[in-house]
C-alpha positions as CSV (number, residue, x, y, z in Angstrom):
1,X,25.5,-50.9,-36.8
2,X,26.2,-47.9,-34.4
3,X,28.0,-46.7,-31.5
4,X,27.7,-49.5,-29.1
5,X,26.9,-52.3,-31.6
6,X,30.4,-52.2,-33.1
7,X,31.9,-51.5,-29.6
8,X,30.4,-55.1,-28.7
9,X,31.3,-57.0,-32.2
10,X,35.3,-55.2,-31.8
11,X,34.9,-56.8,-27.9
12,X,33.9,-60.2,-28.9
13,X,36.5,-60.2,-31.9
14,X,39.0,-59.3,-29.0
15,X,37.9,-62.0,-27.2
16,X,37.9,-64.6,-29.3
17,X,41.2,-63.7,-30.5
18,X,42.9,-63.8,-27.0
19,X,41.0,-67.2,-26.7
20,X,42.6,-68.7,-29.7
21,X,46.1,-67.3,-28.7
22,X,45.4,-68.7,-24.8
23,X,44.6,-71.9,-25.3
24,X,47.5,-73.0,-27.8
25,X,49.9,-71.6,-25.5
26,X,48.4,-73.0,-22.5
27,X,49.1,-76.7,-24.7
28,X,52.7,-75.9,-24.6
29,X,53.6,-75.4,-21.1
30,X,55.7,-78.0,-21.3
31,X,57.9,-76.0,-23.4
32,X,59.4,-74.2,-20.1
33,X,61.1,-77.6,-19.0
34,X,61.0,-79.3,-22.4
35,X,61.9,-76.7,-25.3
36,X,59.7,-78.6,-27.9
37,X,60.4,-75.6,-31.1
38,X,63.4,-77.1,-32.1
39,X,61.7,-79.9,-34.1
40,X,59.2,-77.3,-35.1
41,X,62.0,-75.3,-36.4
42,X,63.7,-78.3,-38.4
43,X,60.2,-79.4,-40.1
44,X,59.9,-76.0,-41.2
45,X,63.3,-75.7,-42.2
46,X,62.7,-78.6,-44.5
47,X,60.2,-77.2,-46.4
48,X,61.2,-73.7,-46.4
49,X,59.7,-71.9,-49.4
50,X,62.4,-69.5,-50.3
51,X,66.0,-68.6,-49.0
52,X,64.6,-65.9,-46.7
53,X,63.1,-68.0,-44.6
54,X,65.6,-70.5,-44.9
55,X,68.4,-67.5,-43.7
56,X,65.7,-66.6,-40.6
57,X,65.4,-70.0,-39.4
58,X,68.9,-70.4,-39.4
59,X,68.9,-67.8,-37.6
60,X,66.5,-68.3,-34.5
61,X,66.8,-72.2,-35.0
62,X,70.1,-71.8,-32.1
63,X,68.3,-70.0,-29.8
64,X,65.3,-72.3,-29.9
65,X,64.9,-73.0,-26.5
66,X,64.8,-69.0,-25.5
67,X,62.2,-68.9,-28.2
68,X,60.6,-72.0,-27.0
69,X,59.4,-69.6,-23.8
70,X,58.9,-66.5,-25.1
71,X,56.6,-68.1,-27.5
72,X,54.3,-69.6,-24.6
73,X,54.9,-66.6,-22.7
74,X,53.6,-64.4,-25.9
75,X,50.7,-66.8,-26.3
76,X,49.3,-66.5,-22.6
77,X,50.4,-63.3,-21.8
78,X,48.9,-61.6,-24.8
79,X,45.7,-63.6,-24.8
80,X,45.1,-62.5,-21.5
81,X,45.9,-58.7,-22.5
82,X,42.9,-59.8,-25.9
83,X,40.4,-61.3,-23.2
84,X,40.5,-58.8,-20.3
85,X,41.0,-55.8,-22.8
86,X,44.2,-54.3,-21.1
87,X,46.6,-52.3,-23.2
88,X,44.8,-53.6,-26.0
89,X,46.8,-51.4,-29.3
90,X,50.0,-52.8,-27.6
91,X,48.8,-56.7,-27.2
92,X,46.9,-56.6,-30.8
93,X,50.2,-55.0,-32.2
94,X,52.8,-57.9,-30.3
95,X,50.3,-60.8,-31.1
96,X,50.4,-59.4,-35.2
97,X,54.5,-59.3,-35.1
98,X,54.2,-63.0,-32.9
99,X,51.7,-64.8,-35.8
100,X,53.3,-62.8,-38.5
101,X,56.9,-64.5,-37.4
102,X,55.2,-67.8,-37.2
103,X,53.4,-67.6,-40.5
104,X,56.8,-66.7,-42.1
105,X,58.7,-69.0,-40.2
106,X,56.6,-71.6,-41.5
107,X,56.3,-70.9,-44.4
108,X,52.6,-70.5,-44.9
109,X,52.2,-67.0,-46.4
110,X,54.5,-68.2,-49.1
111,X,51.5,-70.3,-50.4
112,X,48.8,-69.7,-52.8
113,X,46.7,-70.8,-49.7
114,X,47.5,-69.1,-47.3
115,X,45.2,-66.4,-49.5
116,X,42.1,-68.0,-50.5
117,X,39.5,-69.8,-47.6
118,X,39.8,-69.7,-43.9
119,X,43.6,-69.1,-43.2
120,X,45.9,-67.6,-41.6
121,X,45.8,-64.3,-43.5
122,X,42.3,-63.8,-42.0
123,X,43.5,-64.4,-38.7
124,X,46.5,-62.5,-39.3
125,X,44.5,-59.7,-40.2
126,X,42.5,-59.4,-37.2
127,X,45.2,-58.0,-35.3
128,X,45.6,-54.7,-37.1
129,X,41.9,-54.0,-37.2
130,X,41.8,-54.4,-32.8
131,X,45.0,-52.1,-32.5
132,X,43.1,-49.3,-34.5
133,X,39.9,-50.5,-33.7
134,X,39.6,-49.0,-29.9
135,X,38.7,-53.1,-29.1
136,X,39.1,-52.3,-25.6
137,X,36.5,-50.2,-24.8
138,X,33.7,-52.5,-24.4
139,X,34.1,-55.5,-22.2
140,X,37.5,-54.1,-21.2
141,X,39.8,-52.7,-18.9
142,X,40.6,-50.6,-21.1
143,X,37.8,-48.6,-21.3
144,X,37.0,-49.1,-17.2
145,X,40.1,-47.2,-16.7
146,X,39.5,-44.7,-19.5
147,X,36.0,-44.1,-17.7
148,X,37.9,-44.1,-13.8
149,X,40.9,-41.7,-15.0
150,X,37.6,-39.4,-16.2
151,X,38.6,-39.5,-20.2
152,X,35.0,-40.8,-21.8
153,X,35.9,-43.4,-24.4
154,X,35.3,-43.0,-28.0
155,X,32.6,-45.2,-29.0
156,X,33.1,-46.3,-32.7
């Protein structure tokens, strides 16, 4: 696959990505009036795999309800970025710190599962490949305004 080819599959892996990050967060809406990541938190803390995580719950568990929005917030806003292809490197590199916090938080990359199958690490790893990828060059803003502000857009 050349040139344009990958352009398109990077697009439609940006895409798809944003859409995955979108529609969770649109699901917790409710989290603006009705924090609902403390309970998260405490099932999490529960089960918490090792004292690390146990230390960083305790740690964000008090500000839950802060994190309640910037979660939804992060979800919508940087889905959006994924979809439209705007400021791609900087949404693929927030959404990768934001599911990376989550998977730790949750405990789920301290499993023996979380490496073998369809998973989280594949999901996680999706992120680094559209910040370095150029993602936003086909289908995107990105690469409109690359093309407007007269810098031609690497294909690759």
């Amino acid at each position: 696959m050349r040139g344009g080819g990958l352009s398109i599959c990077l697009a439609l892996l940006r895409i798809a990505t944003g859409v995955s990050l979108l529609g969770p967060g649109l699901k917790k809406l409710g989290w603006f009036a009705h924090p609902g990541l403390e309970p998260l938190l405490a099932n999490f803390a529960s089960h918490a795999p090792n004292g690390m995580v146990t230390s960083y719950l305790h740690a964000v568990t008090p500000h839950h309800a802060v994190f309640a929005r910037i979660v939804v917030l992060g979800e919508l806003g940087l889905g959006t970025l994924l979809i439209l292809g705007l400021f791609t490197p900087v949404a693929a590199a927030l959404a990768l710190l934001m599911v990376a916090q989550f998977h730790f938080a949750s405990g789920a990359m301290f499993q023996s599962t979380y490496f073998v199958g369809q998973n989280g690490l594949v999901f996680l790893l999706i992120f680094p490949v559209l910040l370095t990828g150029r993602a936003g060059v086909a289908l995107g803003l990105d690469g409109l305004l690359g093309r407007s502000m007269g810098r031609a857009p690497a294909r690759g």
